[in-house]
C-alpha positions as CSV (number, residue, x, y, z in Angstrom):
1,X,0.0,0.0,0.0
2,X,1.3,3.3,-0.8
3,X,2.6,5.4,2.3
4,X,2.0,9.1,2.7
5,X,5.6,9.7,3.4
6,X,6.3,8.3,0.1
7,X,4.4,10.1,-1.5
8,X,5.6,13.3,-0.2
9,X,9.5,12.0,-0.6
10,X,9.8,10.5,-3.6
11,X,12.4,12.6,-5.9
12,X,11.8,12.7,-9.3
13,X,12.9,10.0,-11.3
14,X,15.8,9.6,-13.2
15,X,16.0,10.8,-16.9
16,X,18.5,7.8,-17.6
17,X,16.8,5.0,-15.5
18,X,13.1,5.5,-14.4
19,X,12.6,2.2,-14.2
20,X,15.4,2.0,-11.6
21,X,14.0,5.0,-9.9
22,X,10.6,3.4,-9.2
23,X,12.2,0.2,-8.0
24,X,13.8,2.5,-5.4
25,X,10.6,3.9,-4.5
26,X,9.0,0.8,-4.1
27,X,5.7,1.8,-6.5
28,X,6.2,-1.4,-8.5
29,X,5.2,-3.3,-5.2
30,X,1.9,-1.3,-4.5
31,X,-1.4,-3.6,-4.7
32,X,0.8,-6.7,-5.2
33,X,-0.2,-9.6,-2.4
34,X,2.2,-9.3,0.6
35,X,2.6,-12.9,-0.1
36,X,4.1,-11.9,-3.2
37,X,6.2,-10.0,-2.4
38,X,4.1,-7.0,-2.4
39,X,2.8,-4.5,-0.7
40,X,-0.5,-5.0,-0.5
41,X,-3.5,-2.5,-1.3
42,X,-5.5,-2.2,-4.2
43,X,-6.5,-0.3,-7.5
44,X,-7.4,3.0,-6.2
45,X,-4.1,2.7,-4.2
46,X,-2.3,2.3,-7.5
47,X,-3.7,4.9,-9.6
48,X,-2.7,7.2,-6.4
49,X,1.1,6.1,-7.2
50,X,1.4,6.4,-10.8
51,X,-0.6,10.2,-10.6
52,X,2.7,11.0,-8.0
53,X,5.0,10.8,-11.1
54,X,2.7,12.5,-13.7
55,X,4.8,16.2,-11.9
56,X,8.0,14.7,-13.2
57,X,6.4,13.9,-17.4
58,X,4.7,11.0,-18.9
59,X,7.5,8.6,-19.7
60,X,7.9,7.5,-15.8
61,X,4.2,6.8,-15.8
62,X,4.2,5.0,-19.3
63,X,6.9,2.6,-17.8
64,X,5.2,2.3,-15.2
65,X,2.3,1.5,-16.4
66,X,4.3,-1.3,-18.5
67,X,6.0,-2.5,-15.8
68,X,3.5,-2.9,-13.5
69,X,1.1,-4.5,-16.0
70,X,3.6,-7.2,-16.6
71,X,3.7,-7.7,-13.2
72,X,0.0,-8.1,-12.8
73,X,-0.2,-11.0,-15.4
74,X,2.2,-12.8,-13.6
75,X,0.6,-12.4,-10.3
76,X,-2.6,-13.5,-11.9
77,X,-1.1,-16.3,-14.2
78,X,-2.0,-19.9,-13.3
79,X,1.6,-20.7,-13.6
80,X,3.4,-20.5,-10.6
81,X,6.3,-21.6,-12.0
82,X,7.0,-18.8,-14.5
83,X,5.6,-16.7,-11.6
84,X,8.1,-17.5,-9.6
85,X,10.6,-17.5,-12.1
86,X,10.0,-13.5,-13.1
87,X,8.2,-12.0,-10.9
88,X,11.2,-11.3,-7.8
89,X,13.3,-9.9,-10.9
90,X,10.1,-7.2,-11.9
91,X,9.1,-6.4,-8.6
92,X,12.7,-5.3,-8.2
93,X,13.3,-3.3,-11.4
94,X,16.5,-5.8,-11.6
95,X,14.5,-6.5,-15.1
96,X,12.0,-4.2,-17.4
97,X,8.6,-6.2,-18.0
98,X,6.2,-4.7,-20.9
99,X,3.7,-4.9,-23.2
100,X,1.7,-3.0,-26.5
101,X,-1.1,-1.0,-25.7
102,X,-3.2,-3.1,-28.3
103,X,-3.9,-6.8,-28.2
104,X,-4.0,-7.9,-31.8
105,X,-2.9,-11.6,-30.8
106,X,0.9,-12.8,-32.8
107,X,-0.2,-16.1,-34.7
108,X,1.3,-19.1,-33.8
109,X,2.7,-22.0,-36.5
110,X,3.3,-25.8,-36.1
111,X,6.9,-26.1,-38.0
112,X,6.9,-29.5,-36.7
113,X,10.1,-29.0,-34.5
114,X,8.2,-26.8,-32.0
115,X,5.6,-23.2,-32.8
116,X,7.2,-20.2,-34.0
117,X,5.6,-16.9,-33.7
118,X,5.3,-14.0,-36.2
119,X,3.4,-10.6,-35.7
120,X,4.1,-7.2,-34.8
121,X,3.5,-5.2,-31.6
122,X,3.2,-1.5,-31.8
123,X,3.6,1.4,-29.2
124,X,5.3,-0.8,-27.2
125,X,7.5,0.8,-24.0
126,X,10.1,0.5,-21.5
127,X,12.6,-1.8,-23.4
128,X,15.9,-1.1,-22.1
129,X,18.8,-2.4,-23.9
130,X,19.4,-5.0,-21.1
131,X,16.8,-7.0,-21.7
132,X,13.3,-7.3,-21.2
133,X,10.1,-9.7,-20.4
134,X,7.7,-8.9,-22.9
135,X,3.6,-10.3,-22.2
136,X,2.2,-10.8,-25.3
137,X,-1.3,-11.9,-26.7
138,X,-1.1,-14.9,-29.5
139,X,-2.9,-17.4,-31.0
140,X,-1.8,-21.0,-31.5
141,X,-3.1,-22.7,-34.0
142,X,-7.3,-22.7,-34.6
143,X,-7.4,-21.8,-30.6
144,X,-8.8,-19.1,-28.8
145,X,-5.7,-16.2,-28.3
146,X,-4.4,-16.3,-24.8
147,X,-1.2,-15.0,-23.1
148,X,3.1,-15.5,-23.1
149,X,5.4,-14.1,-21.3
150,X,8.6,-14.0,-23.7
151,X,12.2,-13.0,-23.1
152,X,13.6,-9.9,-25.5
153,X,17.2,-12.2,-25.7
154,X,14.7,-14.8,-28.0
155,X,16.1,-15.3,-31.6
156,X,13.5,-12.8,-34.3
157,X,12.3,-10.5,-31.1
158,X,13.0,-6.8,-32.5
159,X,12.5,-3.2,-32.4
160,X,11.4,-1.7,-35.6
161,X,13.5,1.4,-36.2
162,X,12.1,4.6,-35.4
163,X,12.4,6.1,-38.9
164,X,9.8,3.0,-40.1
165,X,7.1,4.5,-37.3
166,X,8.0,8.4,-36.8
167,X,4.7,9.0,-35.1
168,X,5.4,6.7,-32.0
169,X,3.8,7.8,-29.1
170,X,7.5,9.1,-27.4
171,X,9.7,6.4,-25.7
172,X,8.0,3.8,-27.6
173,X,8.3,1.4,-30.6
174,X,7.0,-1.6,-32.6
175,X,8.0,-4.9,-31.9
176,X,8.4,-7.6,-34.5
177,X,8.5,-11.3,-34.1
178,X,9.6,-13.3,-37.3
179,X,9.8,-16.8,-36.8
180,X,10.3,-16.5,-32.8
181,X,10.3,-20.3,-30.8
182,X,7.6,-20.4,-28.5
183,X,8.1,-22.9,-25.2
184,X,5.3,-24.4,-23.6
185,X,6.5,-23.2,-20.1
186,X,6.4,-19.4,-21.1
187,X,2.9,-19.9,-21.2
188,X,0.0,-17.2,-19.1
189,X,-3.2,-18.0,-19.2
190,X,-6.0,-18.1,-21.7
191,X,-7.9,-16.1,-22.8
192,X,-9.8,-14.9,-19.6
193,X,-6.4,-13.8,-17.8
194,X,-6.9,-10.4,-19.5
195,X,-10.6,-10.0,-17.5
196,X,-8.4,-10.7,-14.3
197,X,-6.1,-8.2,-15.2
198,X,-9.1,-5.6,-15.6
199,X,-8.9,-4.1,-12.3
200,X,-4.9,-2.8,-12.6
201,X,-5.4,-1.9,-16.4
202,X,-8.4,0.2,-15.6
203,X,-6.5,1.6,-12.5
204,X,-3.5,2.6,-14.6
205,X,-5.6,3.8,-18.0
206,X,-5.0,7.7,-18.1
207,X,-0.7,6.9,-18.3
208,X,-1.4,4.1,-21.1
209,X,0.2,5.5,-24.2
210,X,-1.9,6.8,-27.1
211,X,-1.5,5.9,-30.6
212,X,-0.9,8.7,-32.8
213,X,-1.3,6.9,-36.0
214,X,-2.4,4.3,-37.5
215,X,-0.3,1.6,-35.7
216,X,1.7,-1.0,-37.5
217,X,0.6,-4.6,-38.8
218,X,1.3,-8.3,-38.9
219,X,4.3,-9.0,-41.5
């Protein structure tokens, strides 16, 4: 739950590192179970923290709407393994977790060695060069689209440049997958993991980013 002497203390966040900043703050930990790791609260709670950063611009607030997003779907995810696996890393800012604004699912195809996974995200933020998690909407085969949580380091997982999308919301880009592996184990839920996720996203709604043009499309 977020504190009213953090609220009042918090400096503004690093120009460099905001994702670092609010890891220091400990934001990314408000409305998380305590048993989590968290902080417990709830969505009100969160809005609260991510209108503190709106004094110091927008792109703290868009990363942290990513980040904390991402960490939603893992504390909502049936599988505790990959929870377990991630979530310590996001809750700590030790690694940047994010996802697109839209949820046009990436398609999913049998090679008959294992899926691969081709689409393209757009608008997406908070992708520092270190590495990233990236929760992602897709659609295996005939099947109802549900959710993956995939690692930036993956084979085909890139940023479009910024000269093929120049009216990017700021501090975003579009992500393309061609021909990515998909595991079995990076997998989040079904479809209905996004309805349990409703309560955060809502929460966290006014610092999504905006599309400023038409956004980009599958390859």
């Amino acid at each position: 739950m977020l504190s009213p002497a953090l609220a009042h203390t918090a400096p503004p966040p690093s120009p460099r590192s905001p994702l670092a900043h609010l890891a220091q703050t400990g934001l990314l930990r408000c409305a998380v179970p305590s048993s989590m790791g968290g902080d417990g609260g709830g969505p009100a709670d969160l809005a609260l923290a991510a209108g503190l950063l709106l004094p110091h611009g927008t792109t703290a607030a868009t990363v942290f709407w990513a980040q904390r997003l991402a960490i939603e779907a893992l504390v909502r995810s049936p599988n505790v393994a990959l929870r377990e696996r991630w979530l310590p890393d996001l809750l700590s800012g030790e690694r940047a977790g994010t996802l697109s604004p839209h949820t046009t699912p990436l398609t999913g195809h049998d090679t008959g060695r294992g899926t691969s996974l081709s689409g393209a995200l757009p608008d997406v933020p908070n992708r520092p060069w270190e590495g990233f998690s990236l929760v992602a909407p897709l659609r295996l085969g005939d099947a109802p689209a549900g959710w993956a949580l995939m690692r930036s380091e993956e084979d085909g997982l890139g940023a479009l440049p910024a000269a093929d999308h120049p009216t990017a919301p700021p501090h975003t880009a579009t992500l393309q997958l061609r021909r990515v592996y998909f595991r079995e184990d990076e997998w989040l839920g079904e479809a209905d993991l996004a309805q349990r996720l409703a309560p955060v996203a809502q929460a966290l709604a006014p610092f999504q980013p905006r599309p400023q043009a038409t956004t980009a499309t599958a390859p």
